[in-house]
N, C-alpha and C positions, 0 to 999 in steps of 0.2 A: 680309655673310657672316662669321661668326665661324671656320671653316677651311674652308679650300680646296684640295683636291688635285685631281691627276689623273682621278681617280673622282667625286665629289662632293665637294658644297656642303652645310656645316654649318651650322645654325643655330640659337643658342639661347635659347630664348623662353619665358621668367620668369614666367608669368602664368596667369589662373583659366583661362579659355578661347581657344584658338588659335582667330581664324575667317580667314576665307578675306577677307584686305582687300585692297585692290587693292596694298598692296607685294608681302605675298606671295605675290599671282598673278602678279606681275612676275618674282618671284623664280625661282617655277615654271618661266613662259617661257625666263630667263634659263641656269636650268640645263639646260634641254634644247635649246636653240639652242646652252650650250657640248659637249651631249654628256655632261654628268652628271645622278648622280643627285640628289635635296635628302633630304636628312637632318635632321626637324626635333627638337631635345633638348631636354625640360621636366622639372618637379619630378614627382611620383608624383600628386599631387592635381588635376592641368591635364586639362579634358577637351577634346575638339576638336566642331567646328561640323561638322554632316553635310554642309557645302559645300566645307570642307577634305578631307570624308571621299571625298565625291565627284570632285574634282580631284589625289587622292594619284596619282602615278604610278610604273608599276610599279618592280621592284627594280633598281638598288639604291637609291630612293627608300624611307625609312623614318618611322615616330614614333617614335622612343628615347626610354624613359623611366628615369629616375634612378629606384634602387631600391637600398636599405640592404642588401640580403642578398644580391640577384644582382649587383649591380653597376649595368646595362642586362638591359633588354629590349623588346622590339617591344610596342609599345600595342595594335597589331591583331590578333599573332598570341601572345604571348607568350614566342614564342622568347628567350633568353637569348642576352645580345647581346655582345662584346668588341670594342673597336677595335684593327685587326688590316689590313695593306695597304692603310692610308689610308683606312678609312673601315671602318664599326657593322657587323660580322657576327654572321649566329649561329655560337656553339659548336656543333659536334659533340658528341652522347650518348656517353659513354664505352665500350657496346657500337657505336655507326654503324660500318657498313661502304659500301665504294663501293656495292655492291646495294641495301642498306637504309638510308641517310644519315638520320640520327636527330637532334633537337633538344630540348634539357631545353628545359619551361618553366616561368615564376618560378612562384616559389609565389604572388605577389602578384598577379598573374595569374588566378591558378584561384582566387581568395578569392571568390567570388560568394556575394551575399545573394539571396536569393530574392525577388520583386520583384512586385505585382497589376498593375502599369501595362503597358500593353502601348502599342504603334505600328501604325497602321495605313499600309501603303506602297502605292502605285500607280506603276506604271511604265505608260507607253505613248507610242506613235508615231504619226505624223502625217505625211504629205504632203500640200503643196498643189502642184497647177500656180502657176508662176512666173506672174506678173501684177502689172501697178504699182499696182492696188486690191487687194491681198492687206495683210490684218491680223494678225499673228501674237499669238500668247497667250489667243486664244479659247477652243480646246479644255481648256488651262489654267483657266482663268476658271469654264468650266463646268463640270468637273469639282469644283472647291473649291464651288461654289454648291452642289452637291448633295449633296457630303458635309457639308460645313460650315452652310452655309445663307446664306454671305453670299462677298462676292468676296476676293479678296485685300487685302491693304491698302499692301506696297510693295512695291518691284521697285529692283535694279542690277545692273554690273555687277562688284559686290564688295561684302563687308558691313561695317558694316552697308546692310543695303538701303533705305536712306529713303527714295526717291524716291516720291512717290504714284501709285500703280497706276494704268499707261495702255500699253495695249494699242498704241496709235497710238504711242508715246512710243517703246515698245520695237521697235514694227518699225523705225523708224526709223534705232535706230541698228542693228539687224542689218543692215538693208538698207544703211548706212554705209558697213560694215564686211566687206558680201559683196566680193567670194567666198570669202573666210576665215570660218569658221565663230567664230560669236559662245555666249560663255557666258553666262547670267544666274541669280542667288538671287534667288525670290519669296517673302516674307514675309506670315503673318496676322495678326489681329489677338490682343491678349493673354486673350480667352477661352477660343481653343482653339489654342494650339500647333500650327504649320505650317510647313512649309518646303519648298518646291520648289527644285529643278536644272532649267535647260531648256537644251540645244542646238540653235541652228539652222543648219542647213547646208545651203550649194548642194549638190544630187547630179543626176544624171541624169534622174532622176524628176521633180527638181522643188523645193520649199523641205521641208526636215524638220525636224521640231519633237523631239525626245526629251525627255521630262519624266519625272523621277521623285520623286512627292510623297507629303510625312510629314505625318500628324498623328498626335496625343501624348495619350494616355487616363490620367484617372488610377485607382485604384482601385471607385474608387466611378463610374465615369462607365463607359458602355457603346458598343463603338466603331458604327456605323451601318450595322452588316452589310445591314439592310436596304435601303438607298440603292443599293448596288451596282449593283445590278442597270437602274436606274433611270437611273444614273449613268454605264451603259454605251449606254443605249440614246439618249441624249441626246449623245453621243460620236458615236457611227454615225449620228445623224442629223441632226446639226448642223457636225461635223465629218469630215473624212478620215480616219480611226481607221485605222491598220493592224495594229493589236496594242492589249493590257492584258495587265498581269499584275495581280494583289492579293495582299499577301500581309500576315498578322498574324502581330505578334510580342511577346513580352514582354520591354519594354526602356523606358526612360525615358520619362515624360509632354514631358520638355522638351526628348527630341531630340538631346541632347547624348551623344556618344561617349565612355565614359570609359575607361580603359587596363584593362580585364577581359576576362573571357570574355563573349561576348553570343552569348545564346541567337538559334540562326538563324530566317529566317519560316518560315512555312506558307503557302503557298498558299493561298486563297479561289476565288480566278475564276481564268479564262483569256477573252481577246475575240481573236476573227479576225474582221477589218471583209472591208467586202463585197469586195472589190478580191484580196485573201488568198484568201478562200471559193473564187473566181473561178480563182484560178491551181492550188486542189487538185483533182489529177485526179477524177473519176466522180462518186459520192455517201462519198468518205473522209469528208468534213468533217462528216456530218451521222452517219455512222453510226462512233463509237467505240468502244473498248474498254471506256468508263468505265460504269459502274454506269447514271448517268441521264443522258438522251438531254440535246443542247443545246437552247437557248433560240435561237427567232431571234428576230433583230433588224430595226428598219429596214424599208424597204419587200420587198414576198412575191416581186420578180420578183427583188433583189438581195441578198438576205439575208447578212446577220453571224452568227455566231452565238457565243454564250455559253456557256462549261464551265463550271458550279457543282462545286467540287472540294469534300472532306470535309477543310475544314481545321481543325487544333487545334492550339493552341501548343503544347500537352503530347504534339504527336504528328507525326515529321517523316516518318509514312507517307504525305502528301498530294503528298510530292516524289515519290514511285514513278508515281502515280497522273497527277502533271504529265508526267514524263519517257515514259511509257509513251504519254499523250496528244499526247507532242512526236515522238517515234518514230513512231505511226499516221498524225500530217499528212503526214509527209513520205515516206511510204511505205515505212520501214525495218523 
């Protein structure tokens, strides 16, 4: 730690890109077993690993970046930043009031180029029944085969990830290291840019897997919208699916975070595995608000089903269209 107060843990790190190594995830743990926040400080040109991006923890955990004009400002959000009662806040806007708390941000910040590369993201969940033959990273695996066309290539629990993908390898150590939930970065190969988050944790239910995986499109290459669908149905019926999202974005082929503005996803799909389907009262789940009916899934007497959402990068109308979709499940 380069300062230390009552508040947080500073640290500063000189370098092209931050990833997520096992010191610091140490660091991580470190400062929230003390009860602070980590504050991590680079040059203006440092971009961070979506693994770091994925285990940032909330405020006052910050990215501060060195910047010529502002001084600081937040990598994620742009806010304009001073150090100020021991640790990187933002400035108040010269009109903020207590009702309306206001935050300039850098210019360097909102500099955005305009970019063809887009990301394609997958979130989704998983429960198994607890069992001493349970293999964890399946649902993972299959999912990258169908978008990608081939398995992942490594796995840790910090990066880089070298260890050679094994499913068996990795339950192992979750199952190590239950009933504390375990993190792991799964890595692809260098033809198509990939990166998964997965968490698995003891709950009530059973073991849960959380994954949320990237791949990285460049201009010229086309993301595999039509896999989706394909790639859900092999989810639901190979695995405990309890959820998907999909969403496309336009943002780096390589994945990496840089301290601007980044245009948010879009939406593509929605999945409700059959188990979800099961707990939404009457015929909700089948009959929605949205334009075109869902897709089922999976076998006719337990059906999943599928929401094809109207997503476009250039169009963040497919979030009304999700939320209003998220609203009718639950009967609001």
């Amino acid at each position: 730690m380069d300062v230390l107060t009552d508040k947080v843990a500073v640290i500063i790190m000189d370098r092209p890109v931050v990833a997520m190594t096992a010191w610091l995830s140490d660091a991580f743990r470190a400062a929230a077993a003390a009860e602070r926040g980590l504050q991590i400080v680079t040059p203006p040109g440092t971009t961070l690993s979506p693994a770091v991006l994925a285990n940032m923890p909330d405020w006052p955990s910050r990215w501060v970046v060195q910047d010529e004009r502002a001084g600081y400002f937040d990598g994620l959000s742009g806010a304009v930043l001073r150090w100020q009662d021991g640790m990187f806040s933002a400035v108040a806007a010269p009109d903020a009031t207590e009702e309306e708390p206001r935050t300039p941000a850098a210019a360097s910040f909102q500099e955005v180029a305009g970019t063809d590369e887009r990301q394609l993201l997958v979130t989704f969940r998983t429960i198994h029944p607890a069992h001493e033959r349970l293999v964890l990273g399946g649902a993972l695996e299959t999912a990258w085969r169908e978008l990608a066309g081939e398995p992942p290539t490594g796995w840790g629990t910090a990066e880089p990830a070298n260890l050679p993908w094994s499913p068996g390898r990795l339950t192992e150590v979750a199952f190590a290291r239950a009933p504390e939930p375990t993190w792991f970065v799964v890595v692809g190969g260098p033809e198509r840019p990939g990166l998964a988050t997965m968490r698995i944790s003891r709950t009530k239910a059973g073991v849960e897997e959380t994954v949320t995986l990237a791949f990285g499109y460049g201009a010229d290459e086309e993301p595999p919208l039509d896999a989706l669908r394909g790639t859900a149905e092999a989810l639901v019926t190979r695995h405990p699916l309890q959820s998907m999202l999909v969403q496309l974005r336009k943002a780096r082929r390589d994945l990496l975070v840089p301290p601007r503005f980044g245009a948010p996803g879009v939406p593509l799909a929605f999945v409700l595995g059959a188990e979800e389907v099961r707990s939404v009262p009457g015929d909700r789940a089948r009959l929605t608000p949205l334009a075109e009916a869902p897709v089922k899934l999976g076998p006719k007497a337990r059906p999943a089903y599928y929401y094809a959402l109207p997503g476009d990068p250039s169009d963040l109308a497919g979030w009304a269209d999700f939320e209003r979709l998220m609203g009718h499940l639950k009967g609001e």
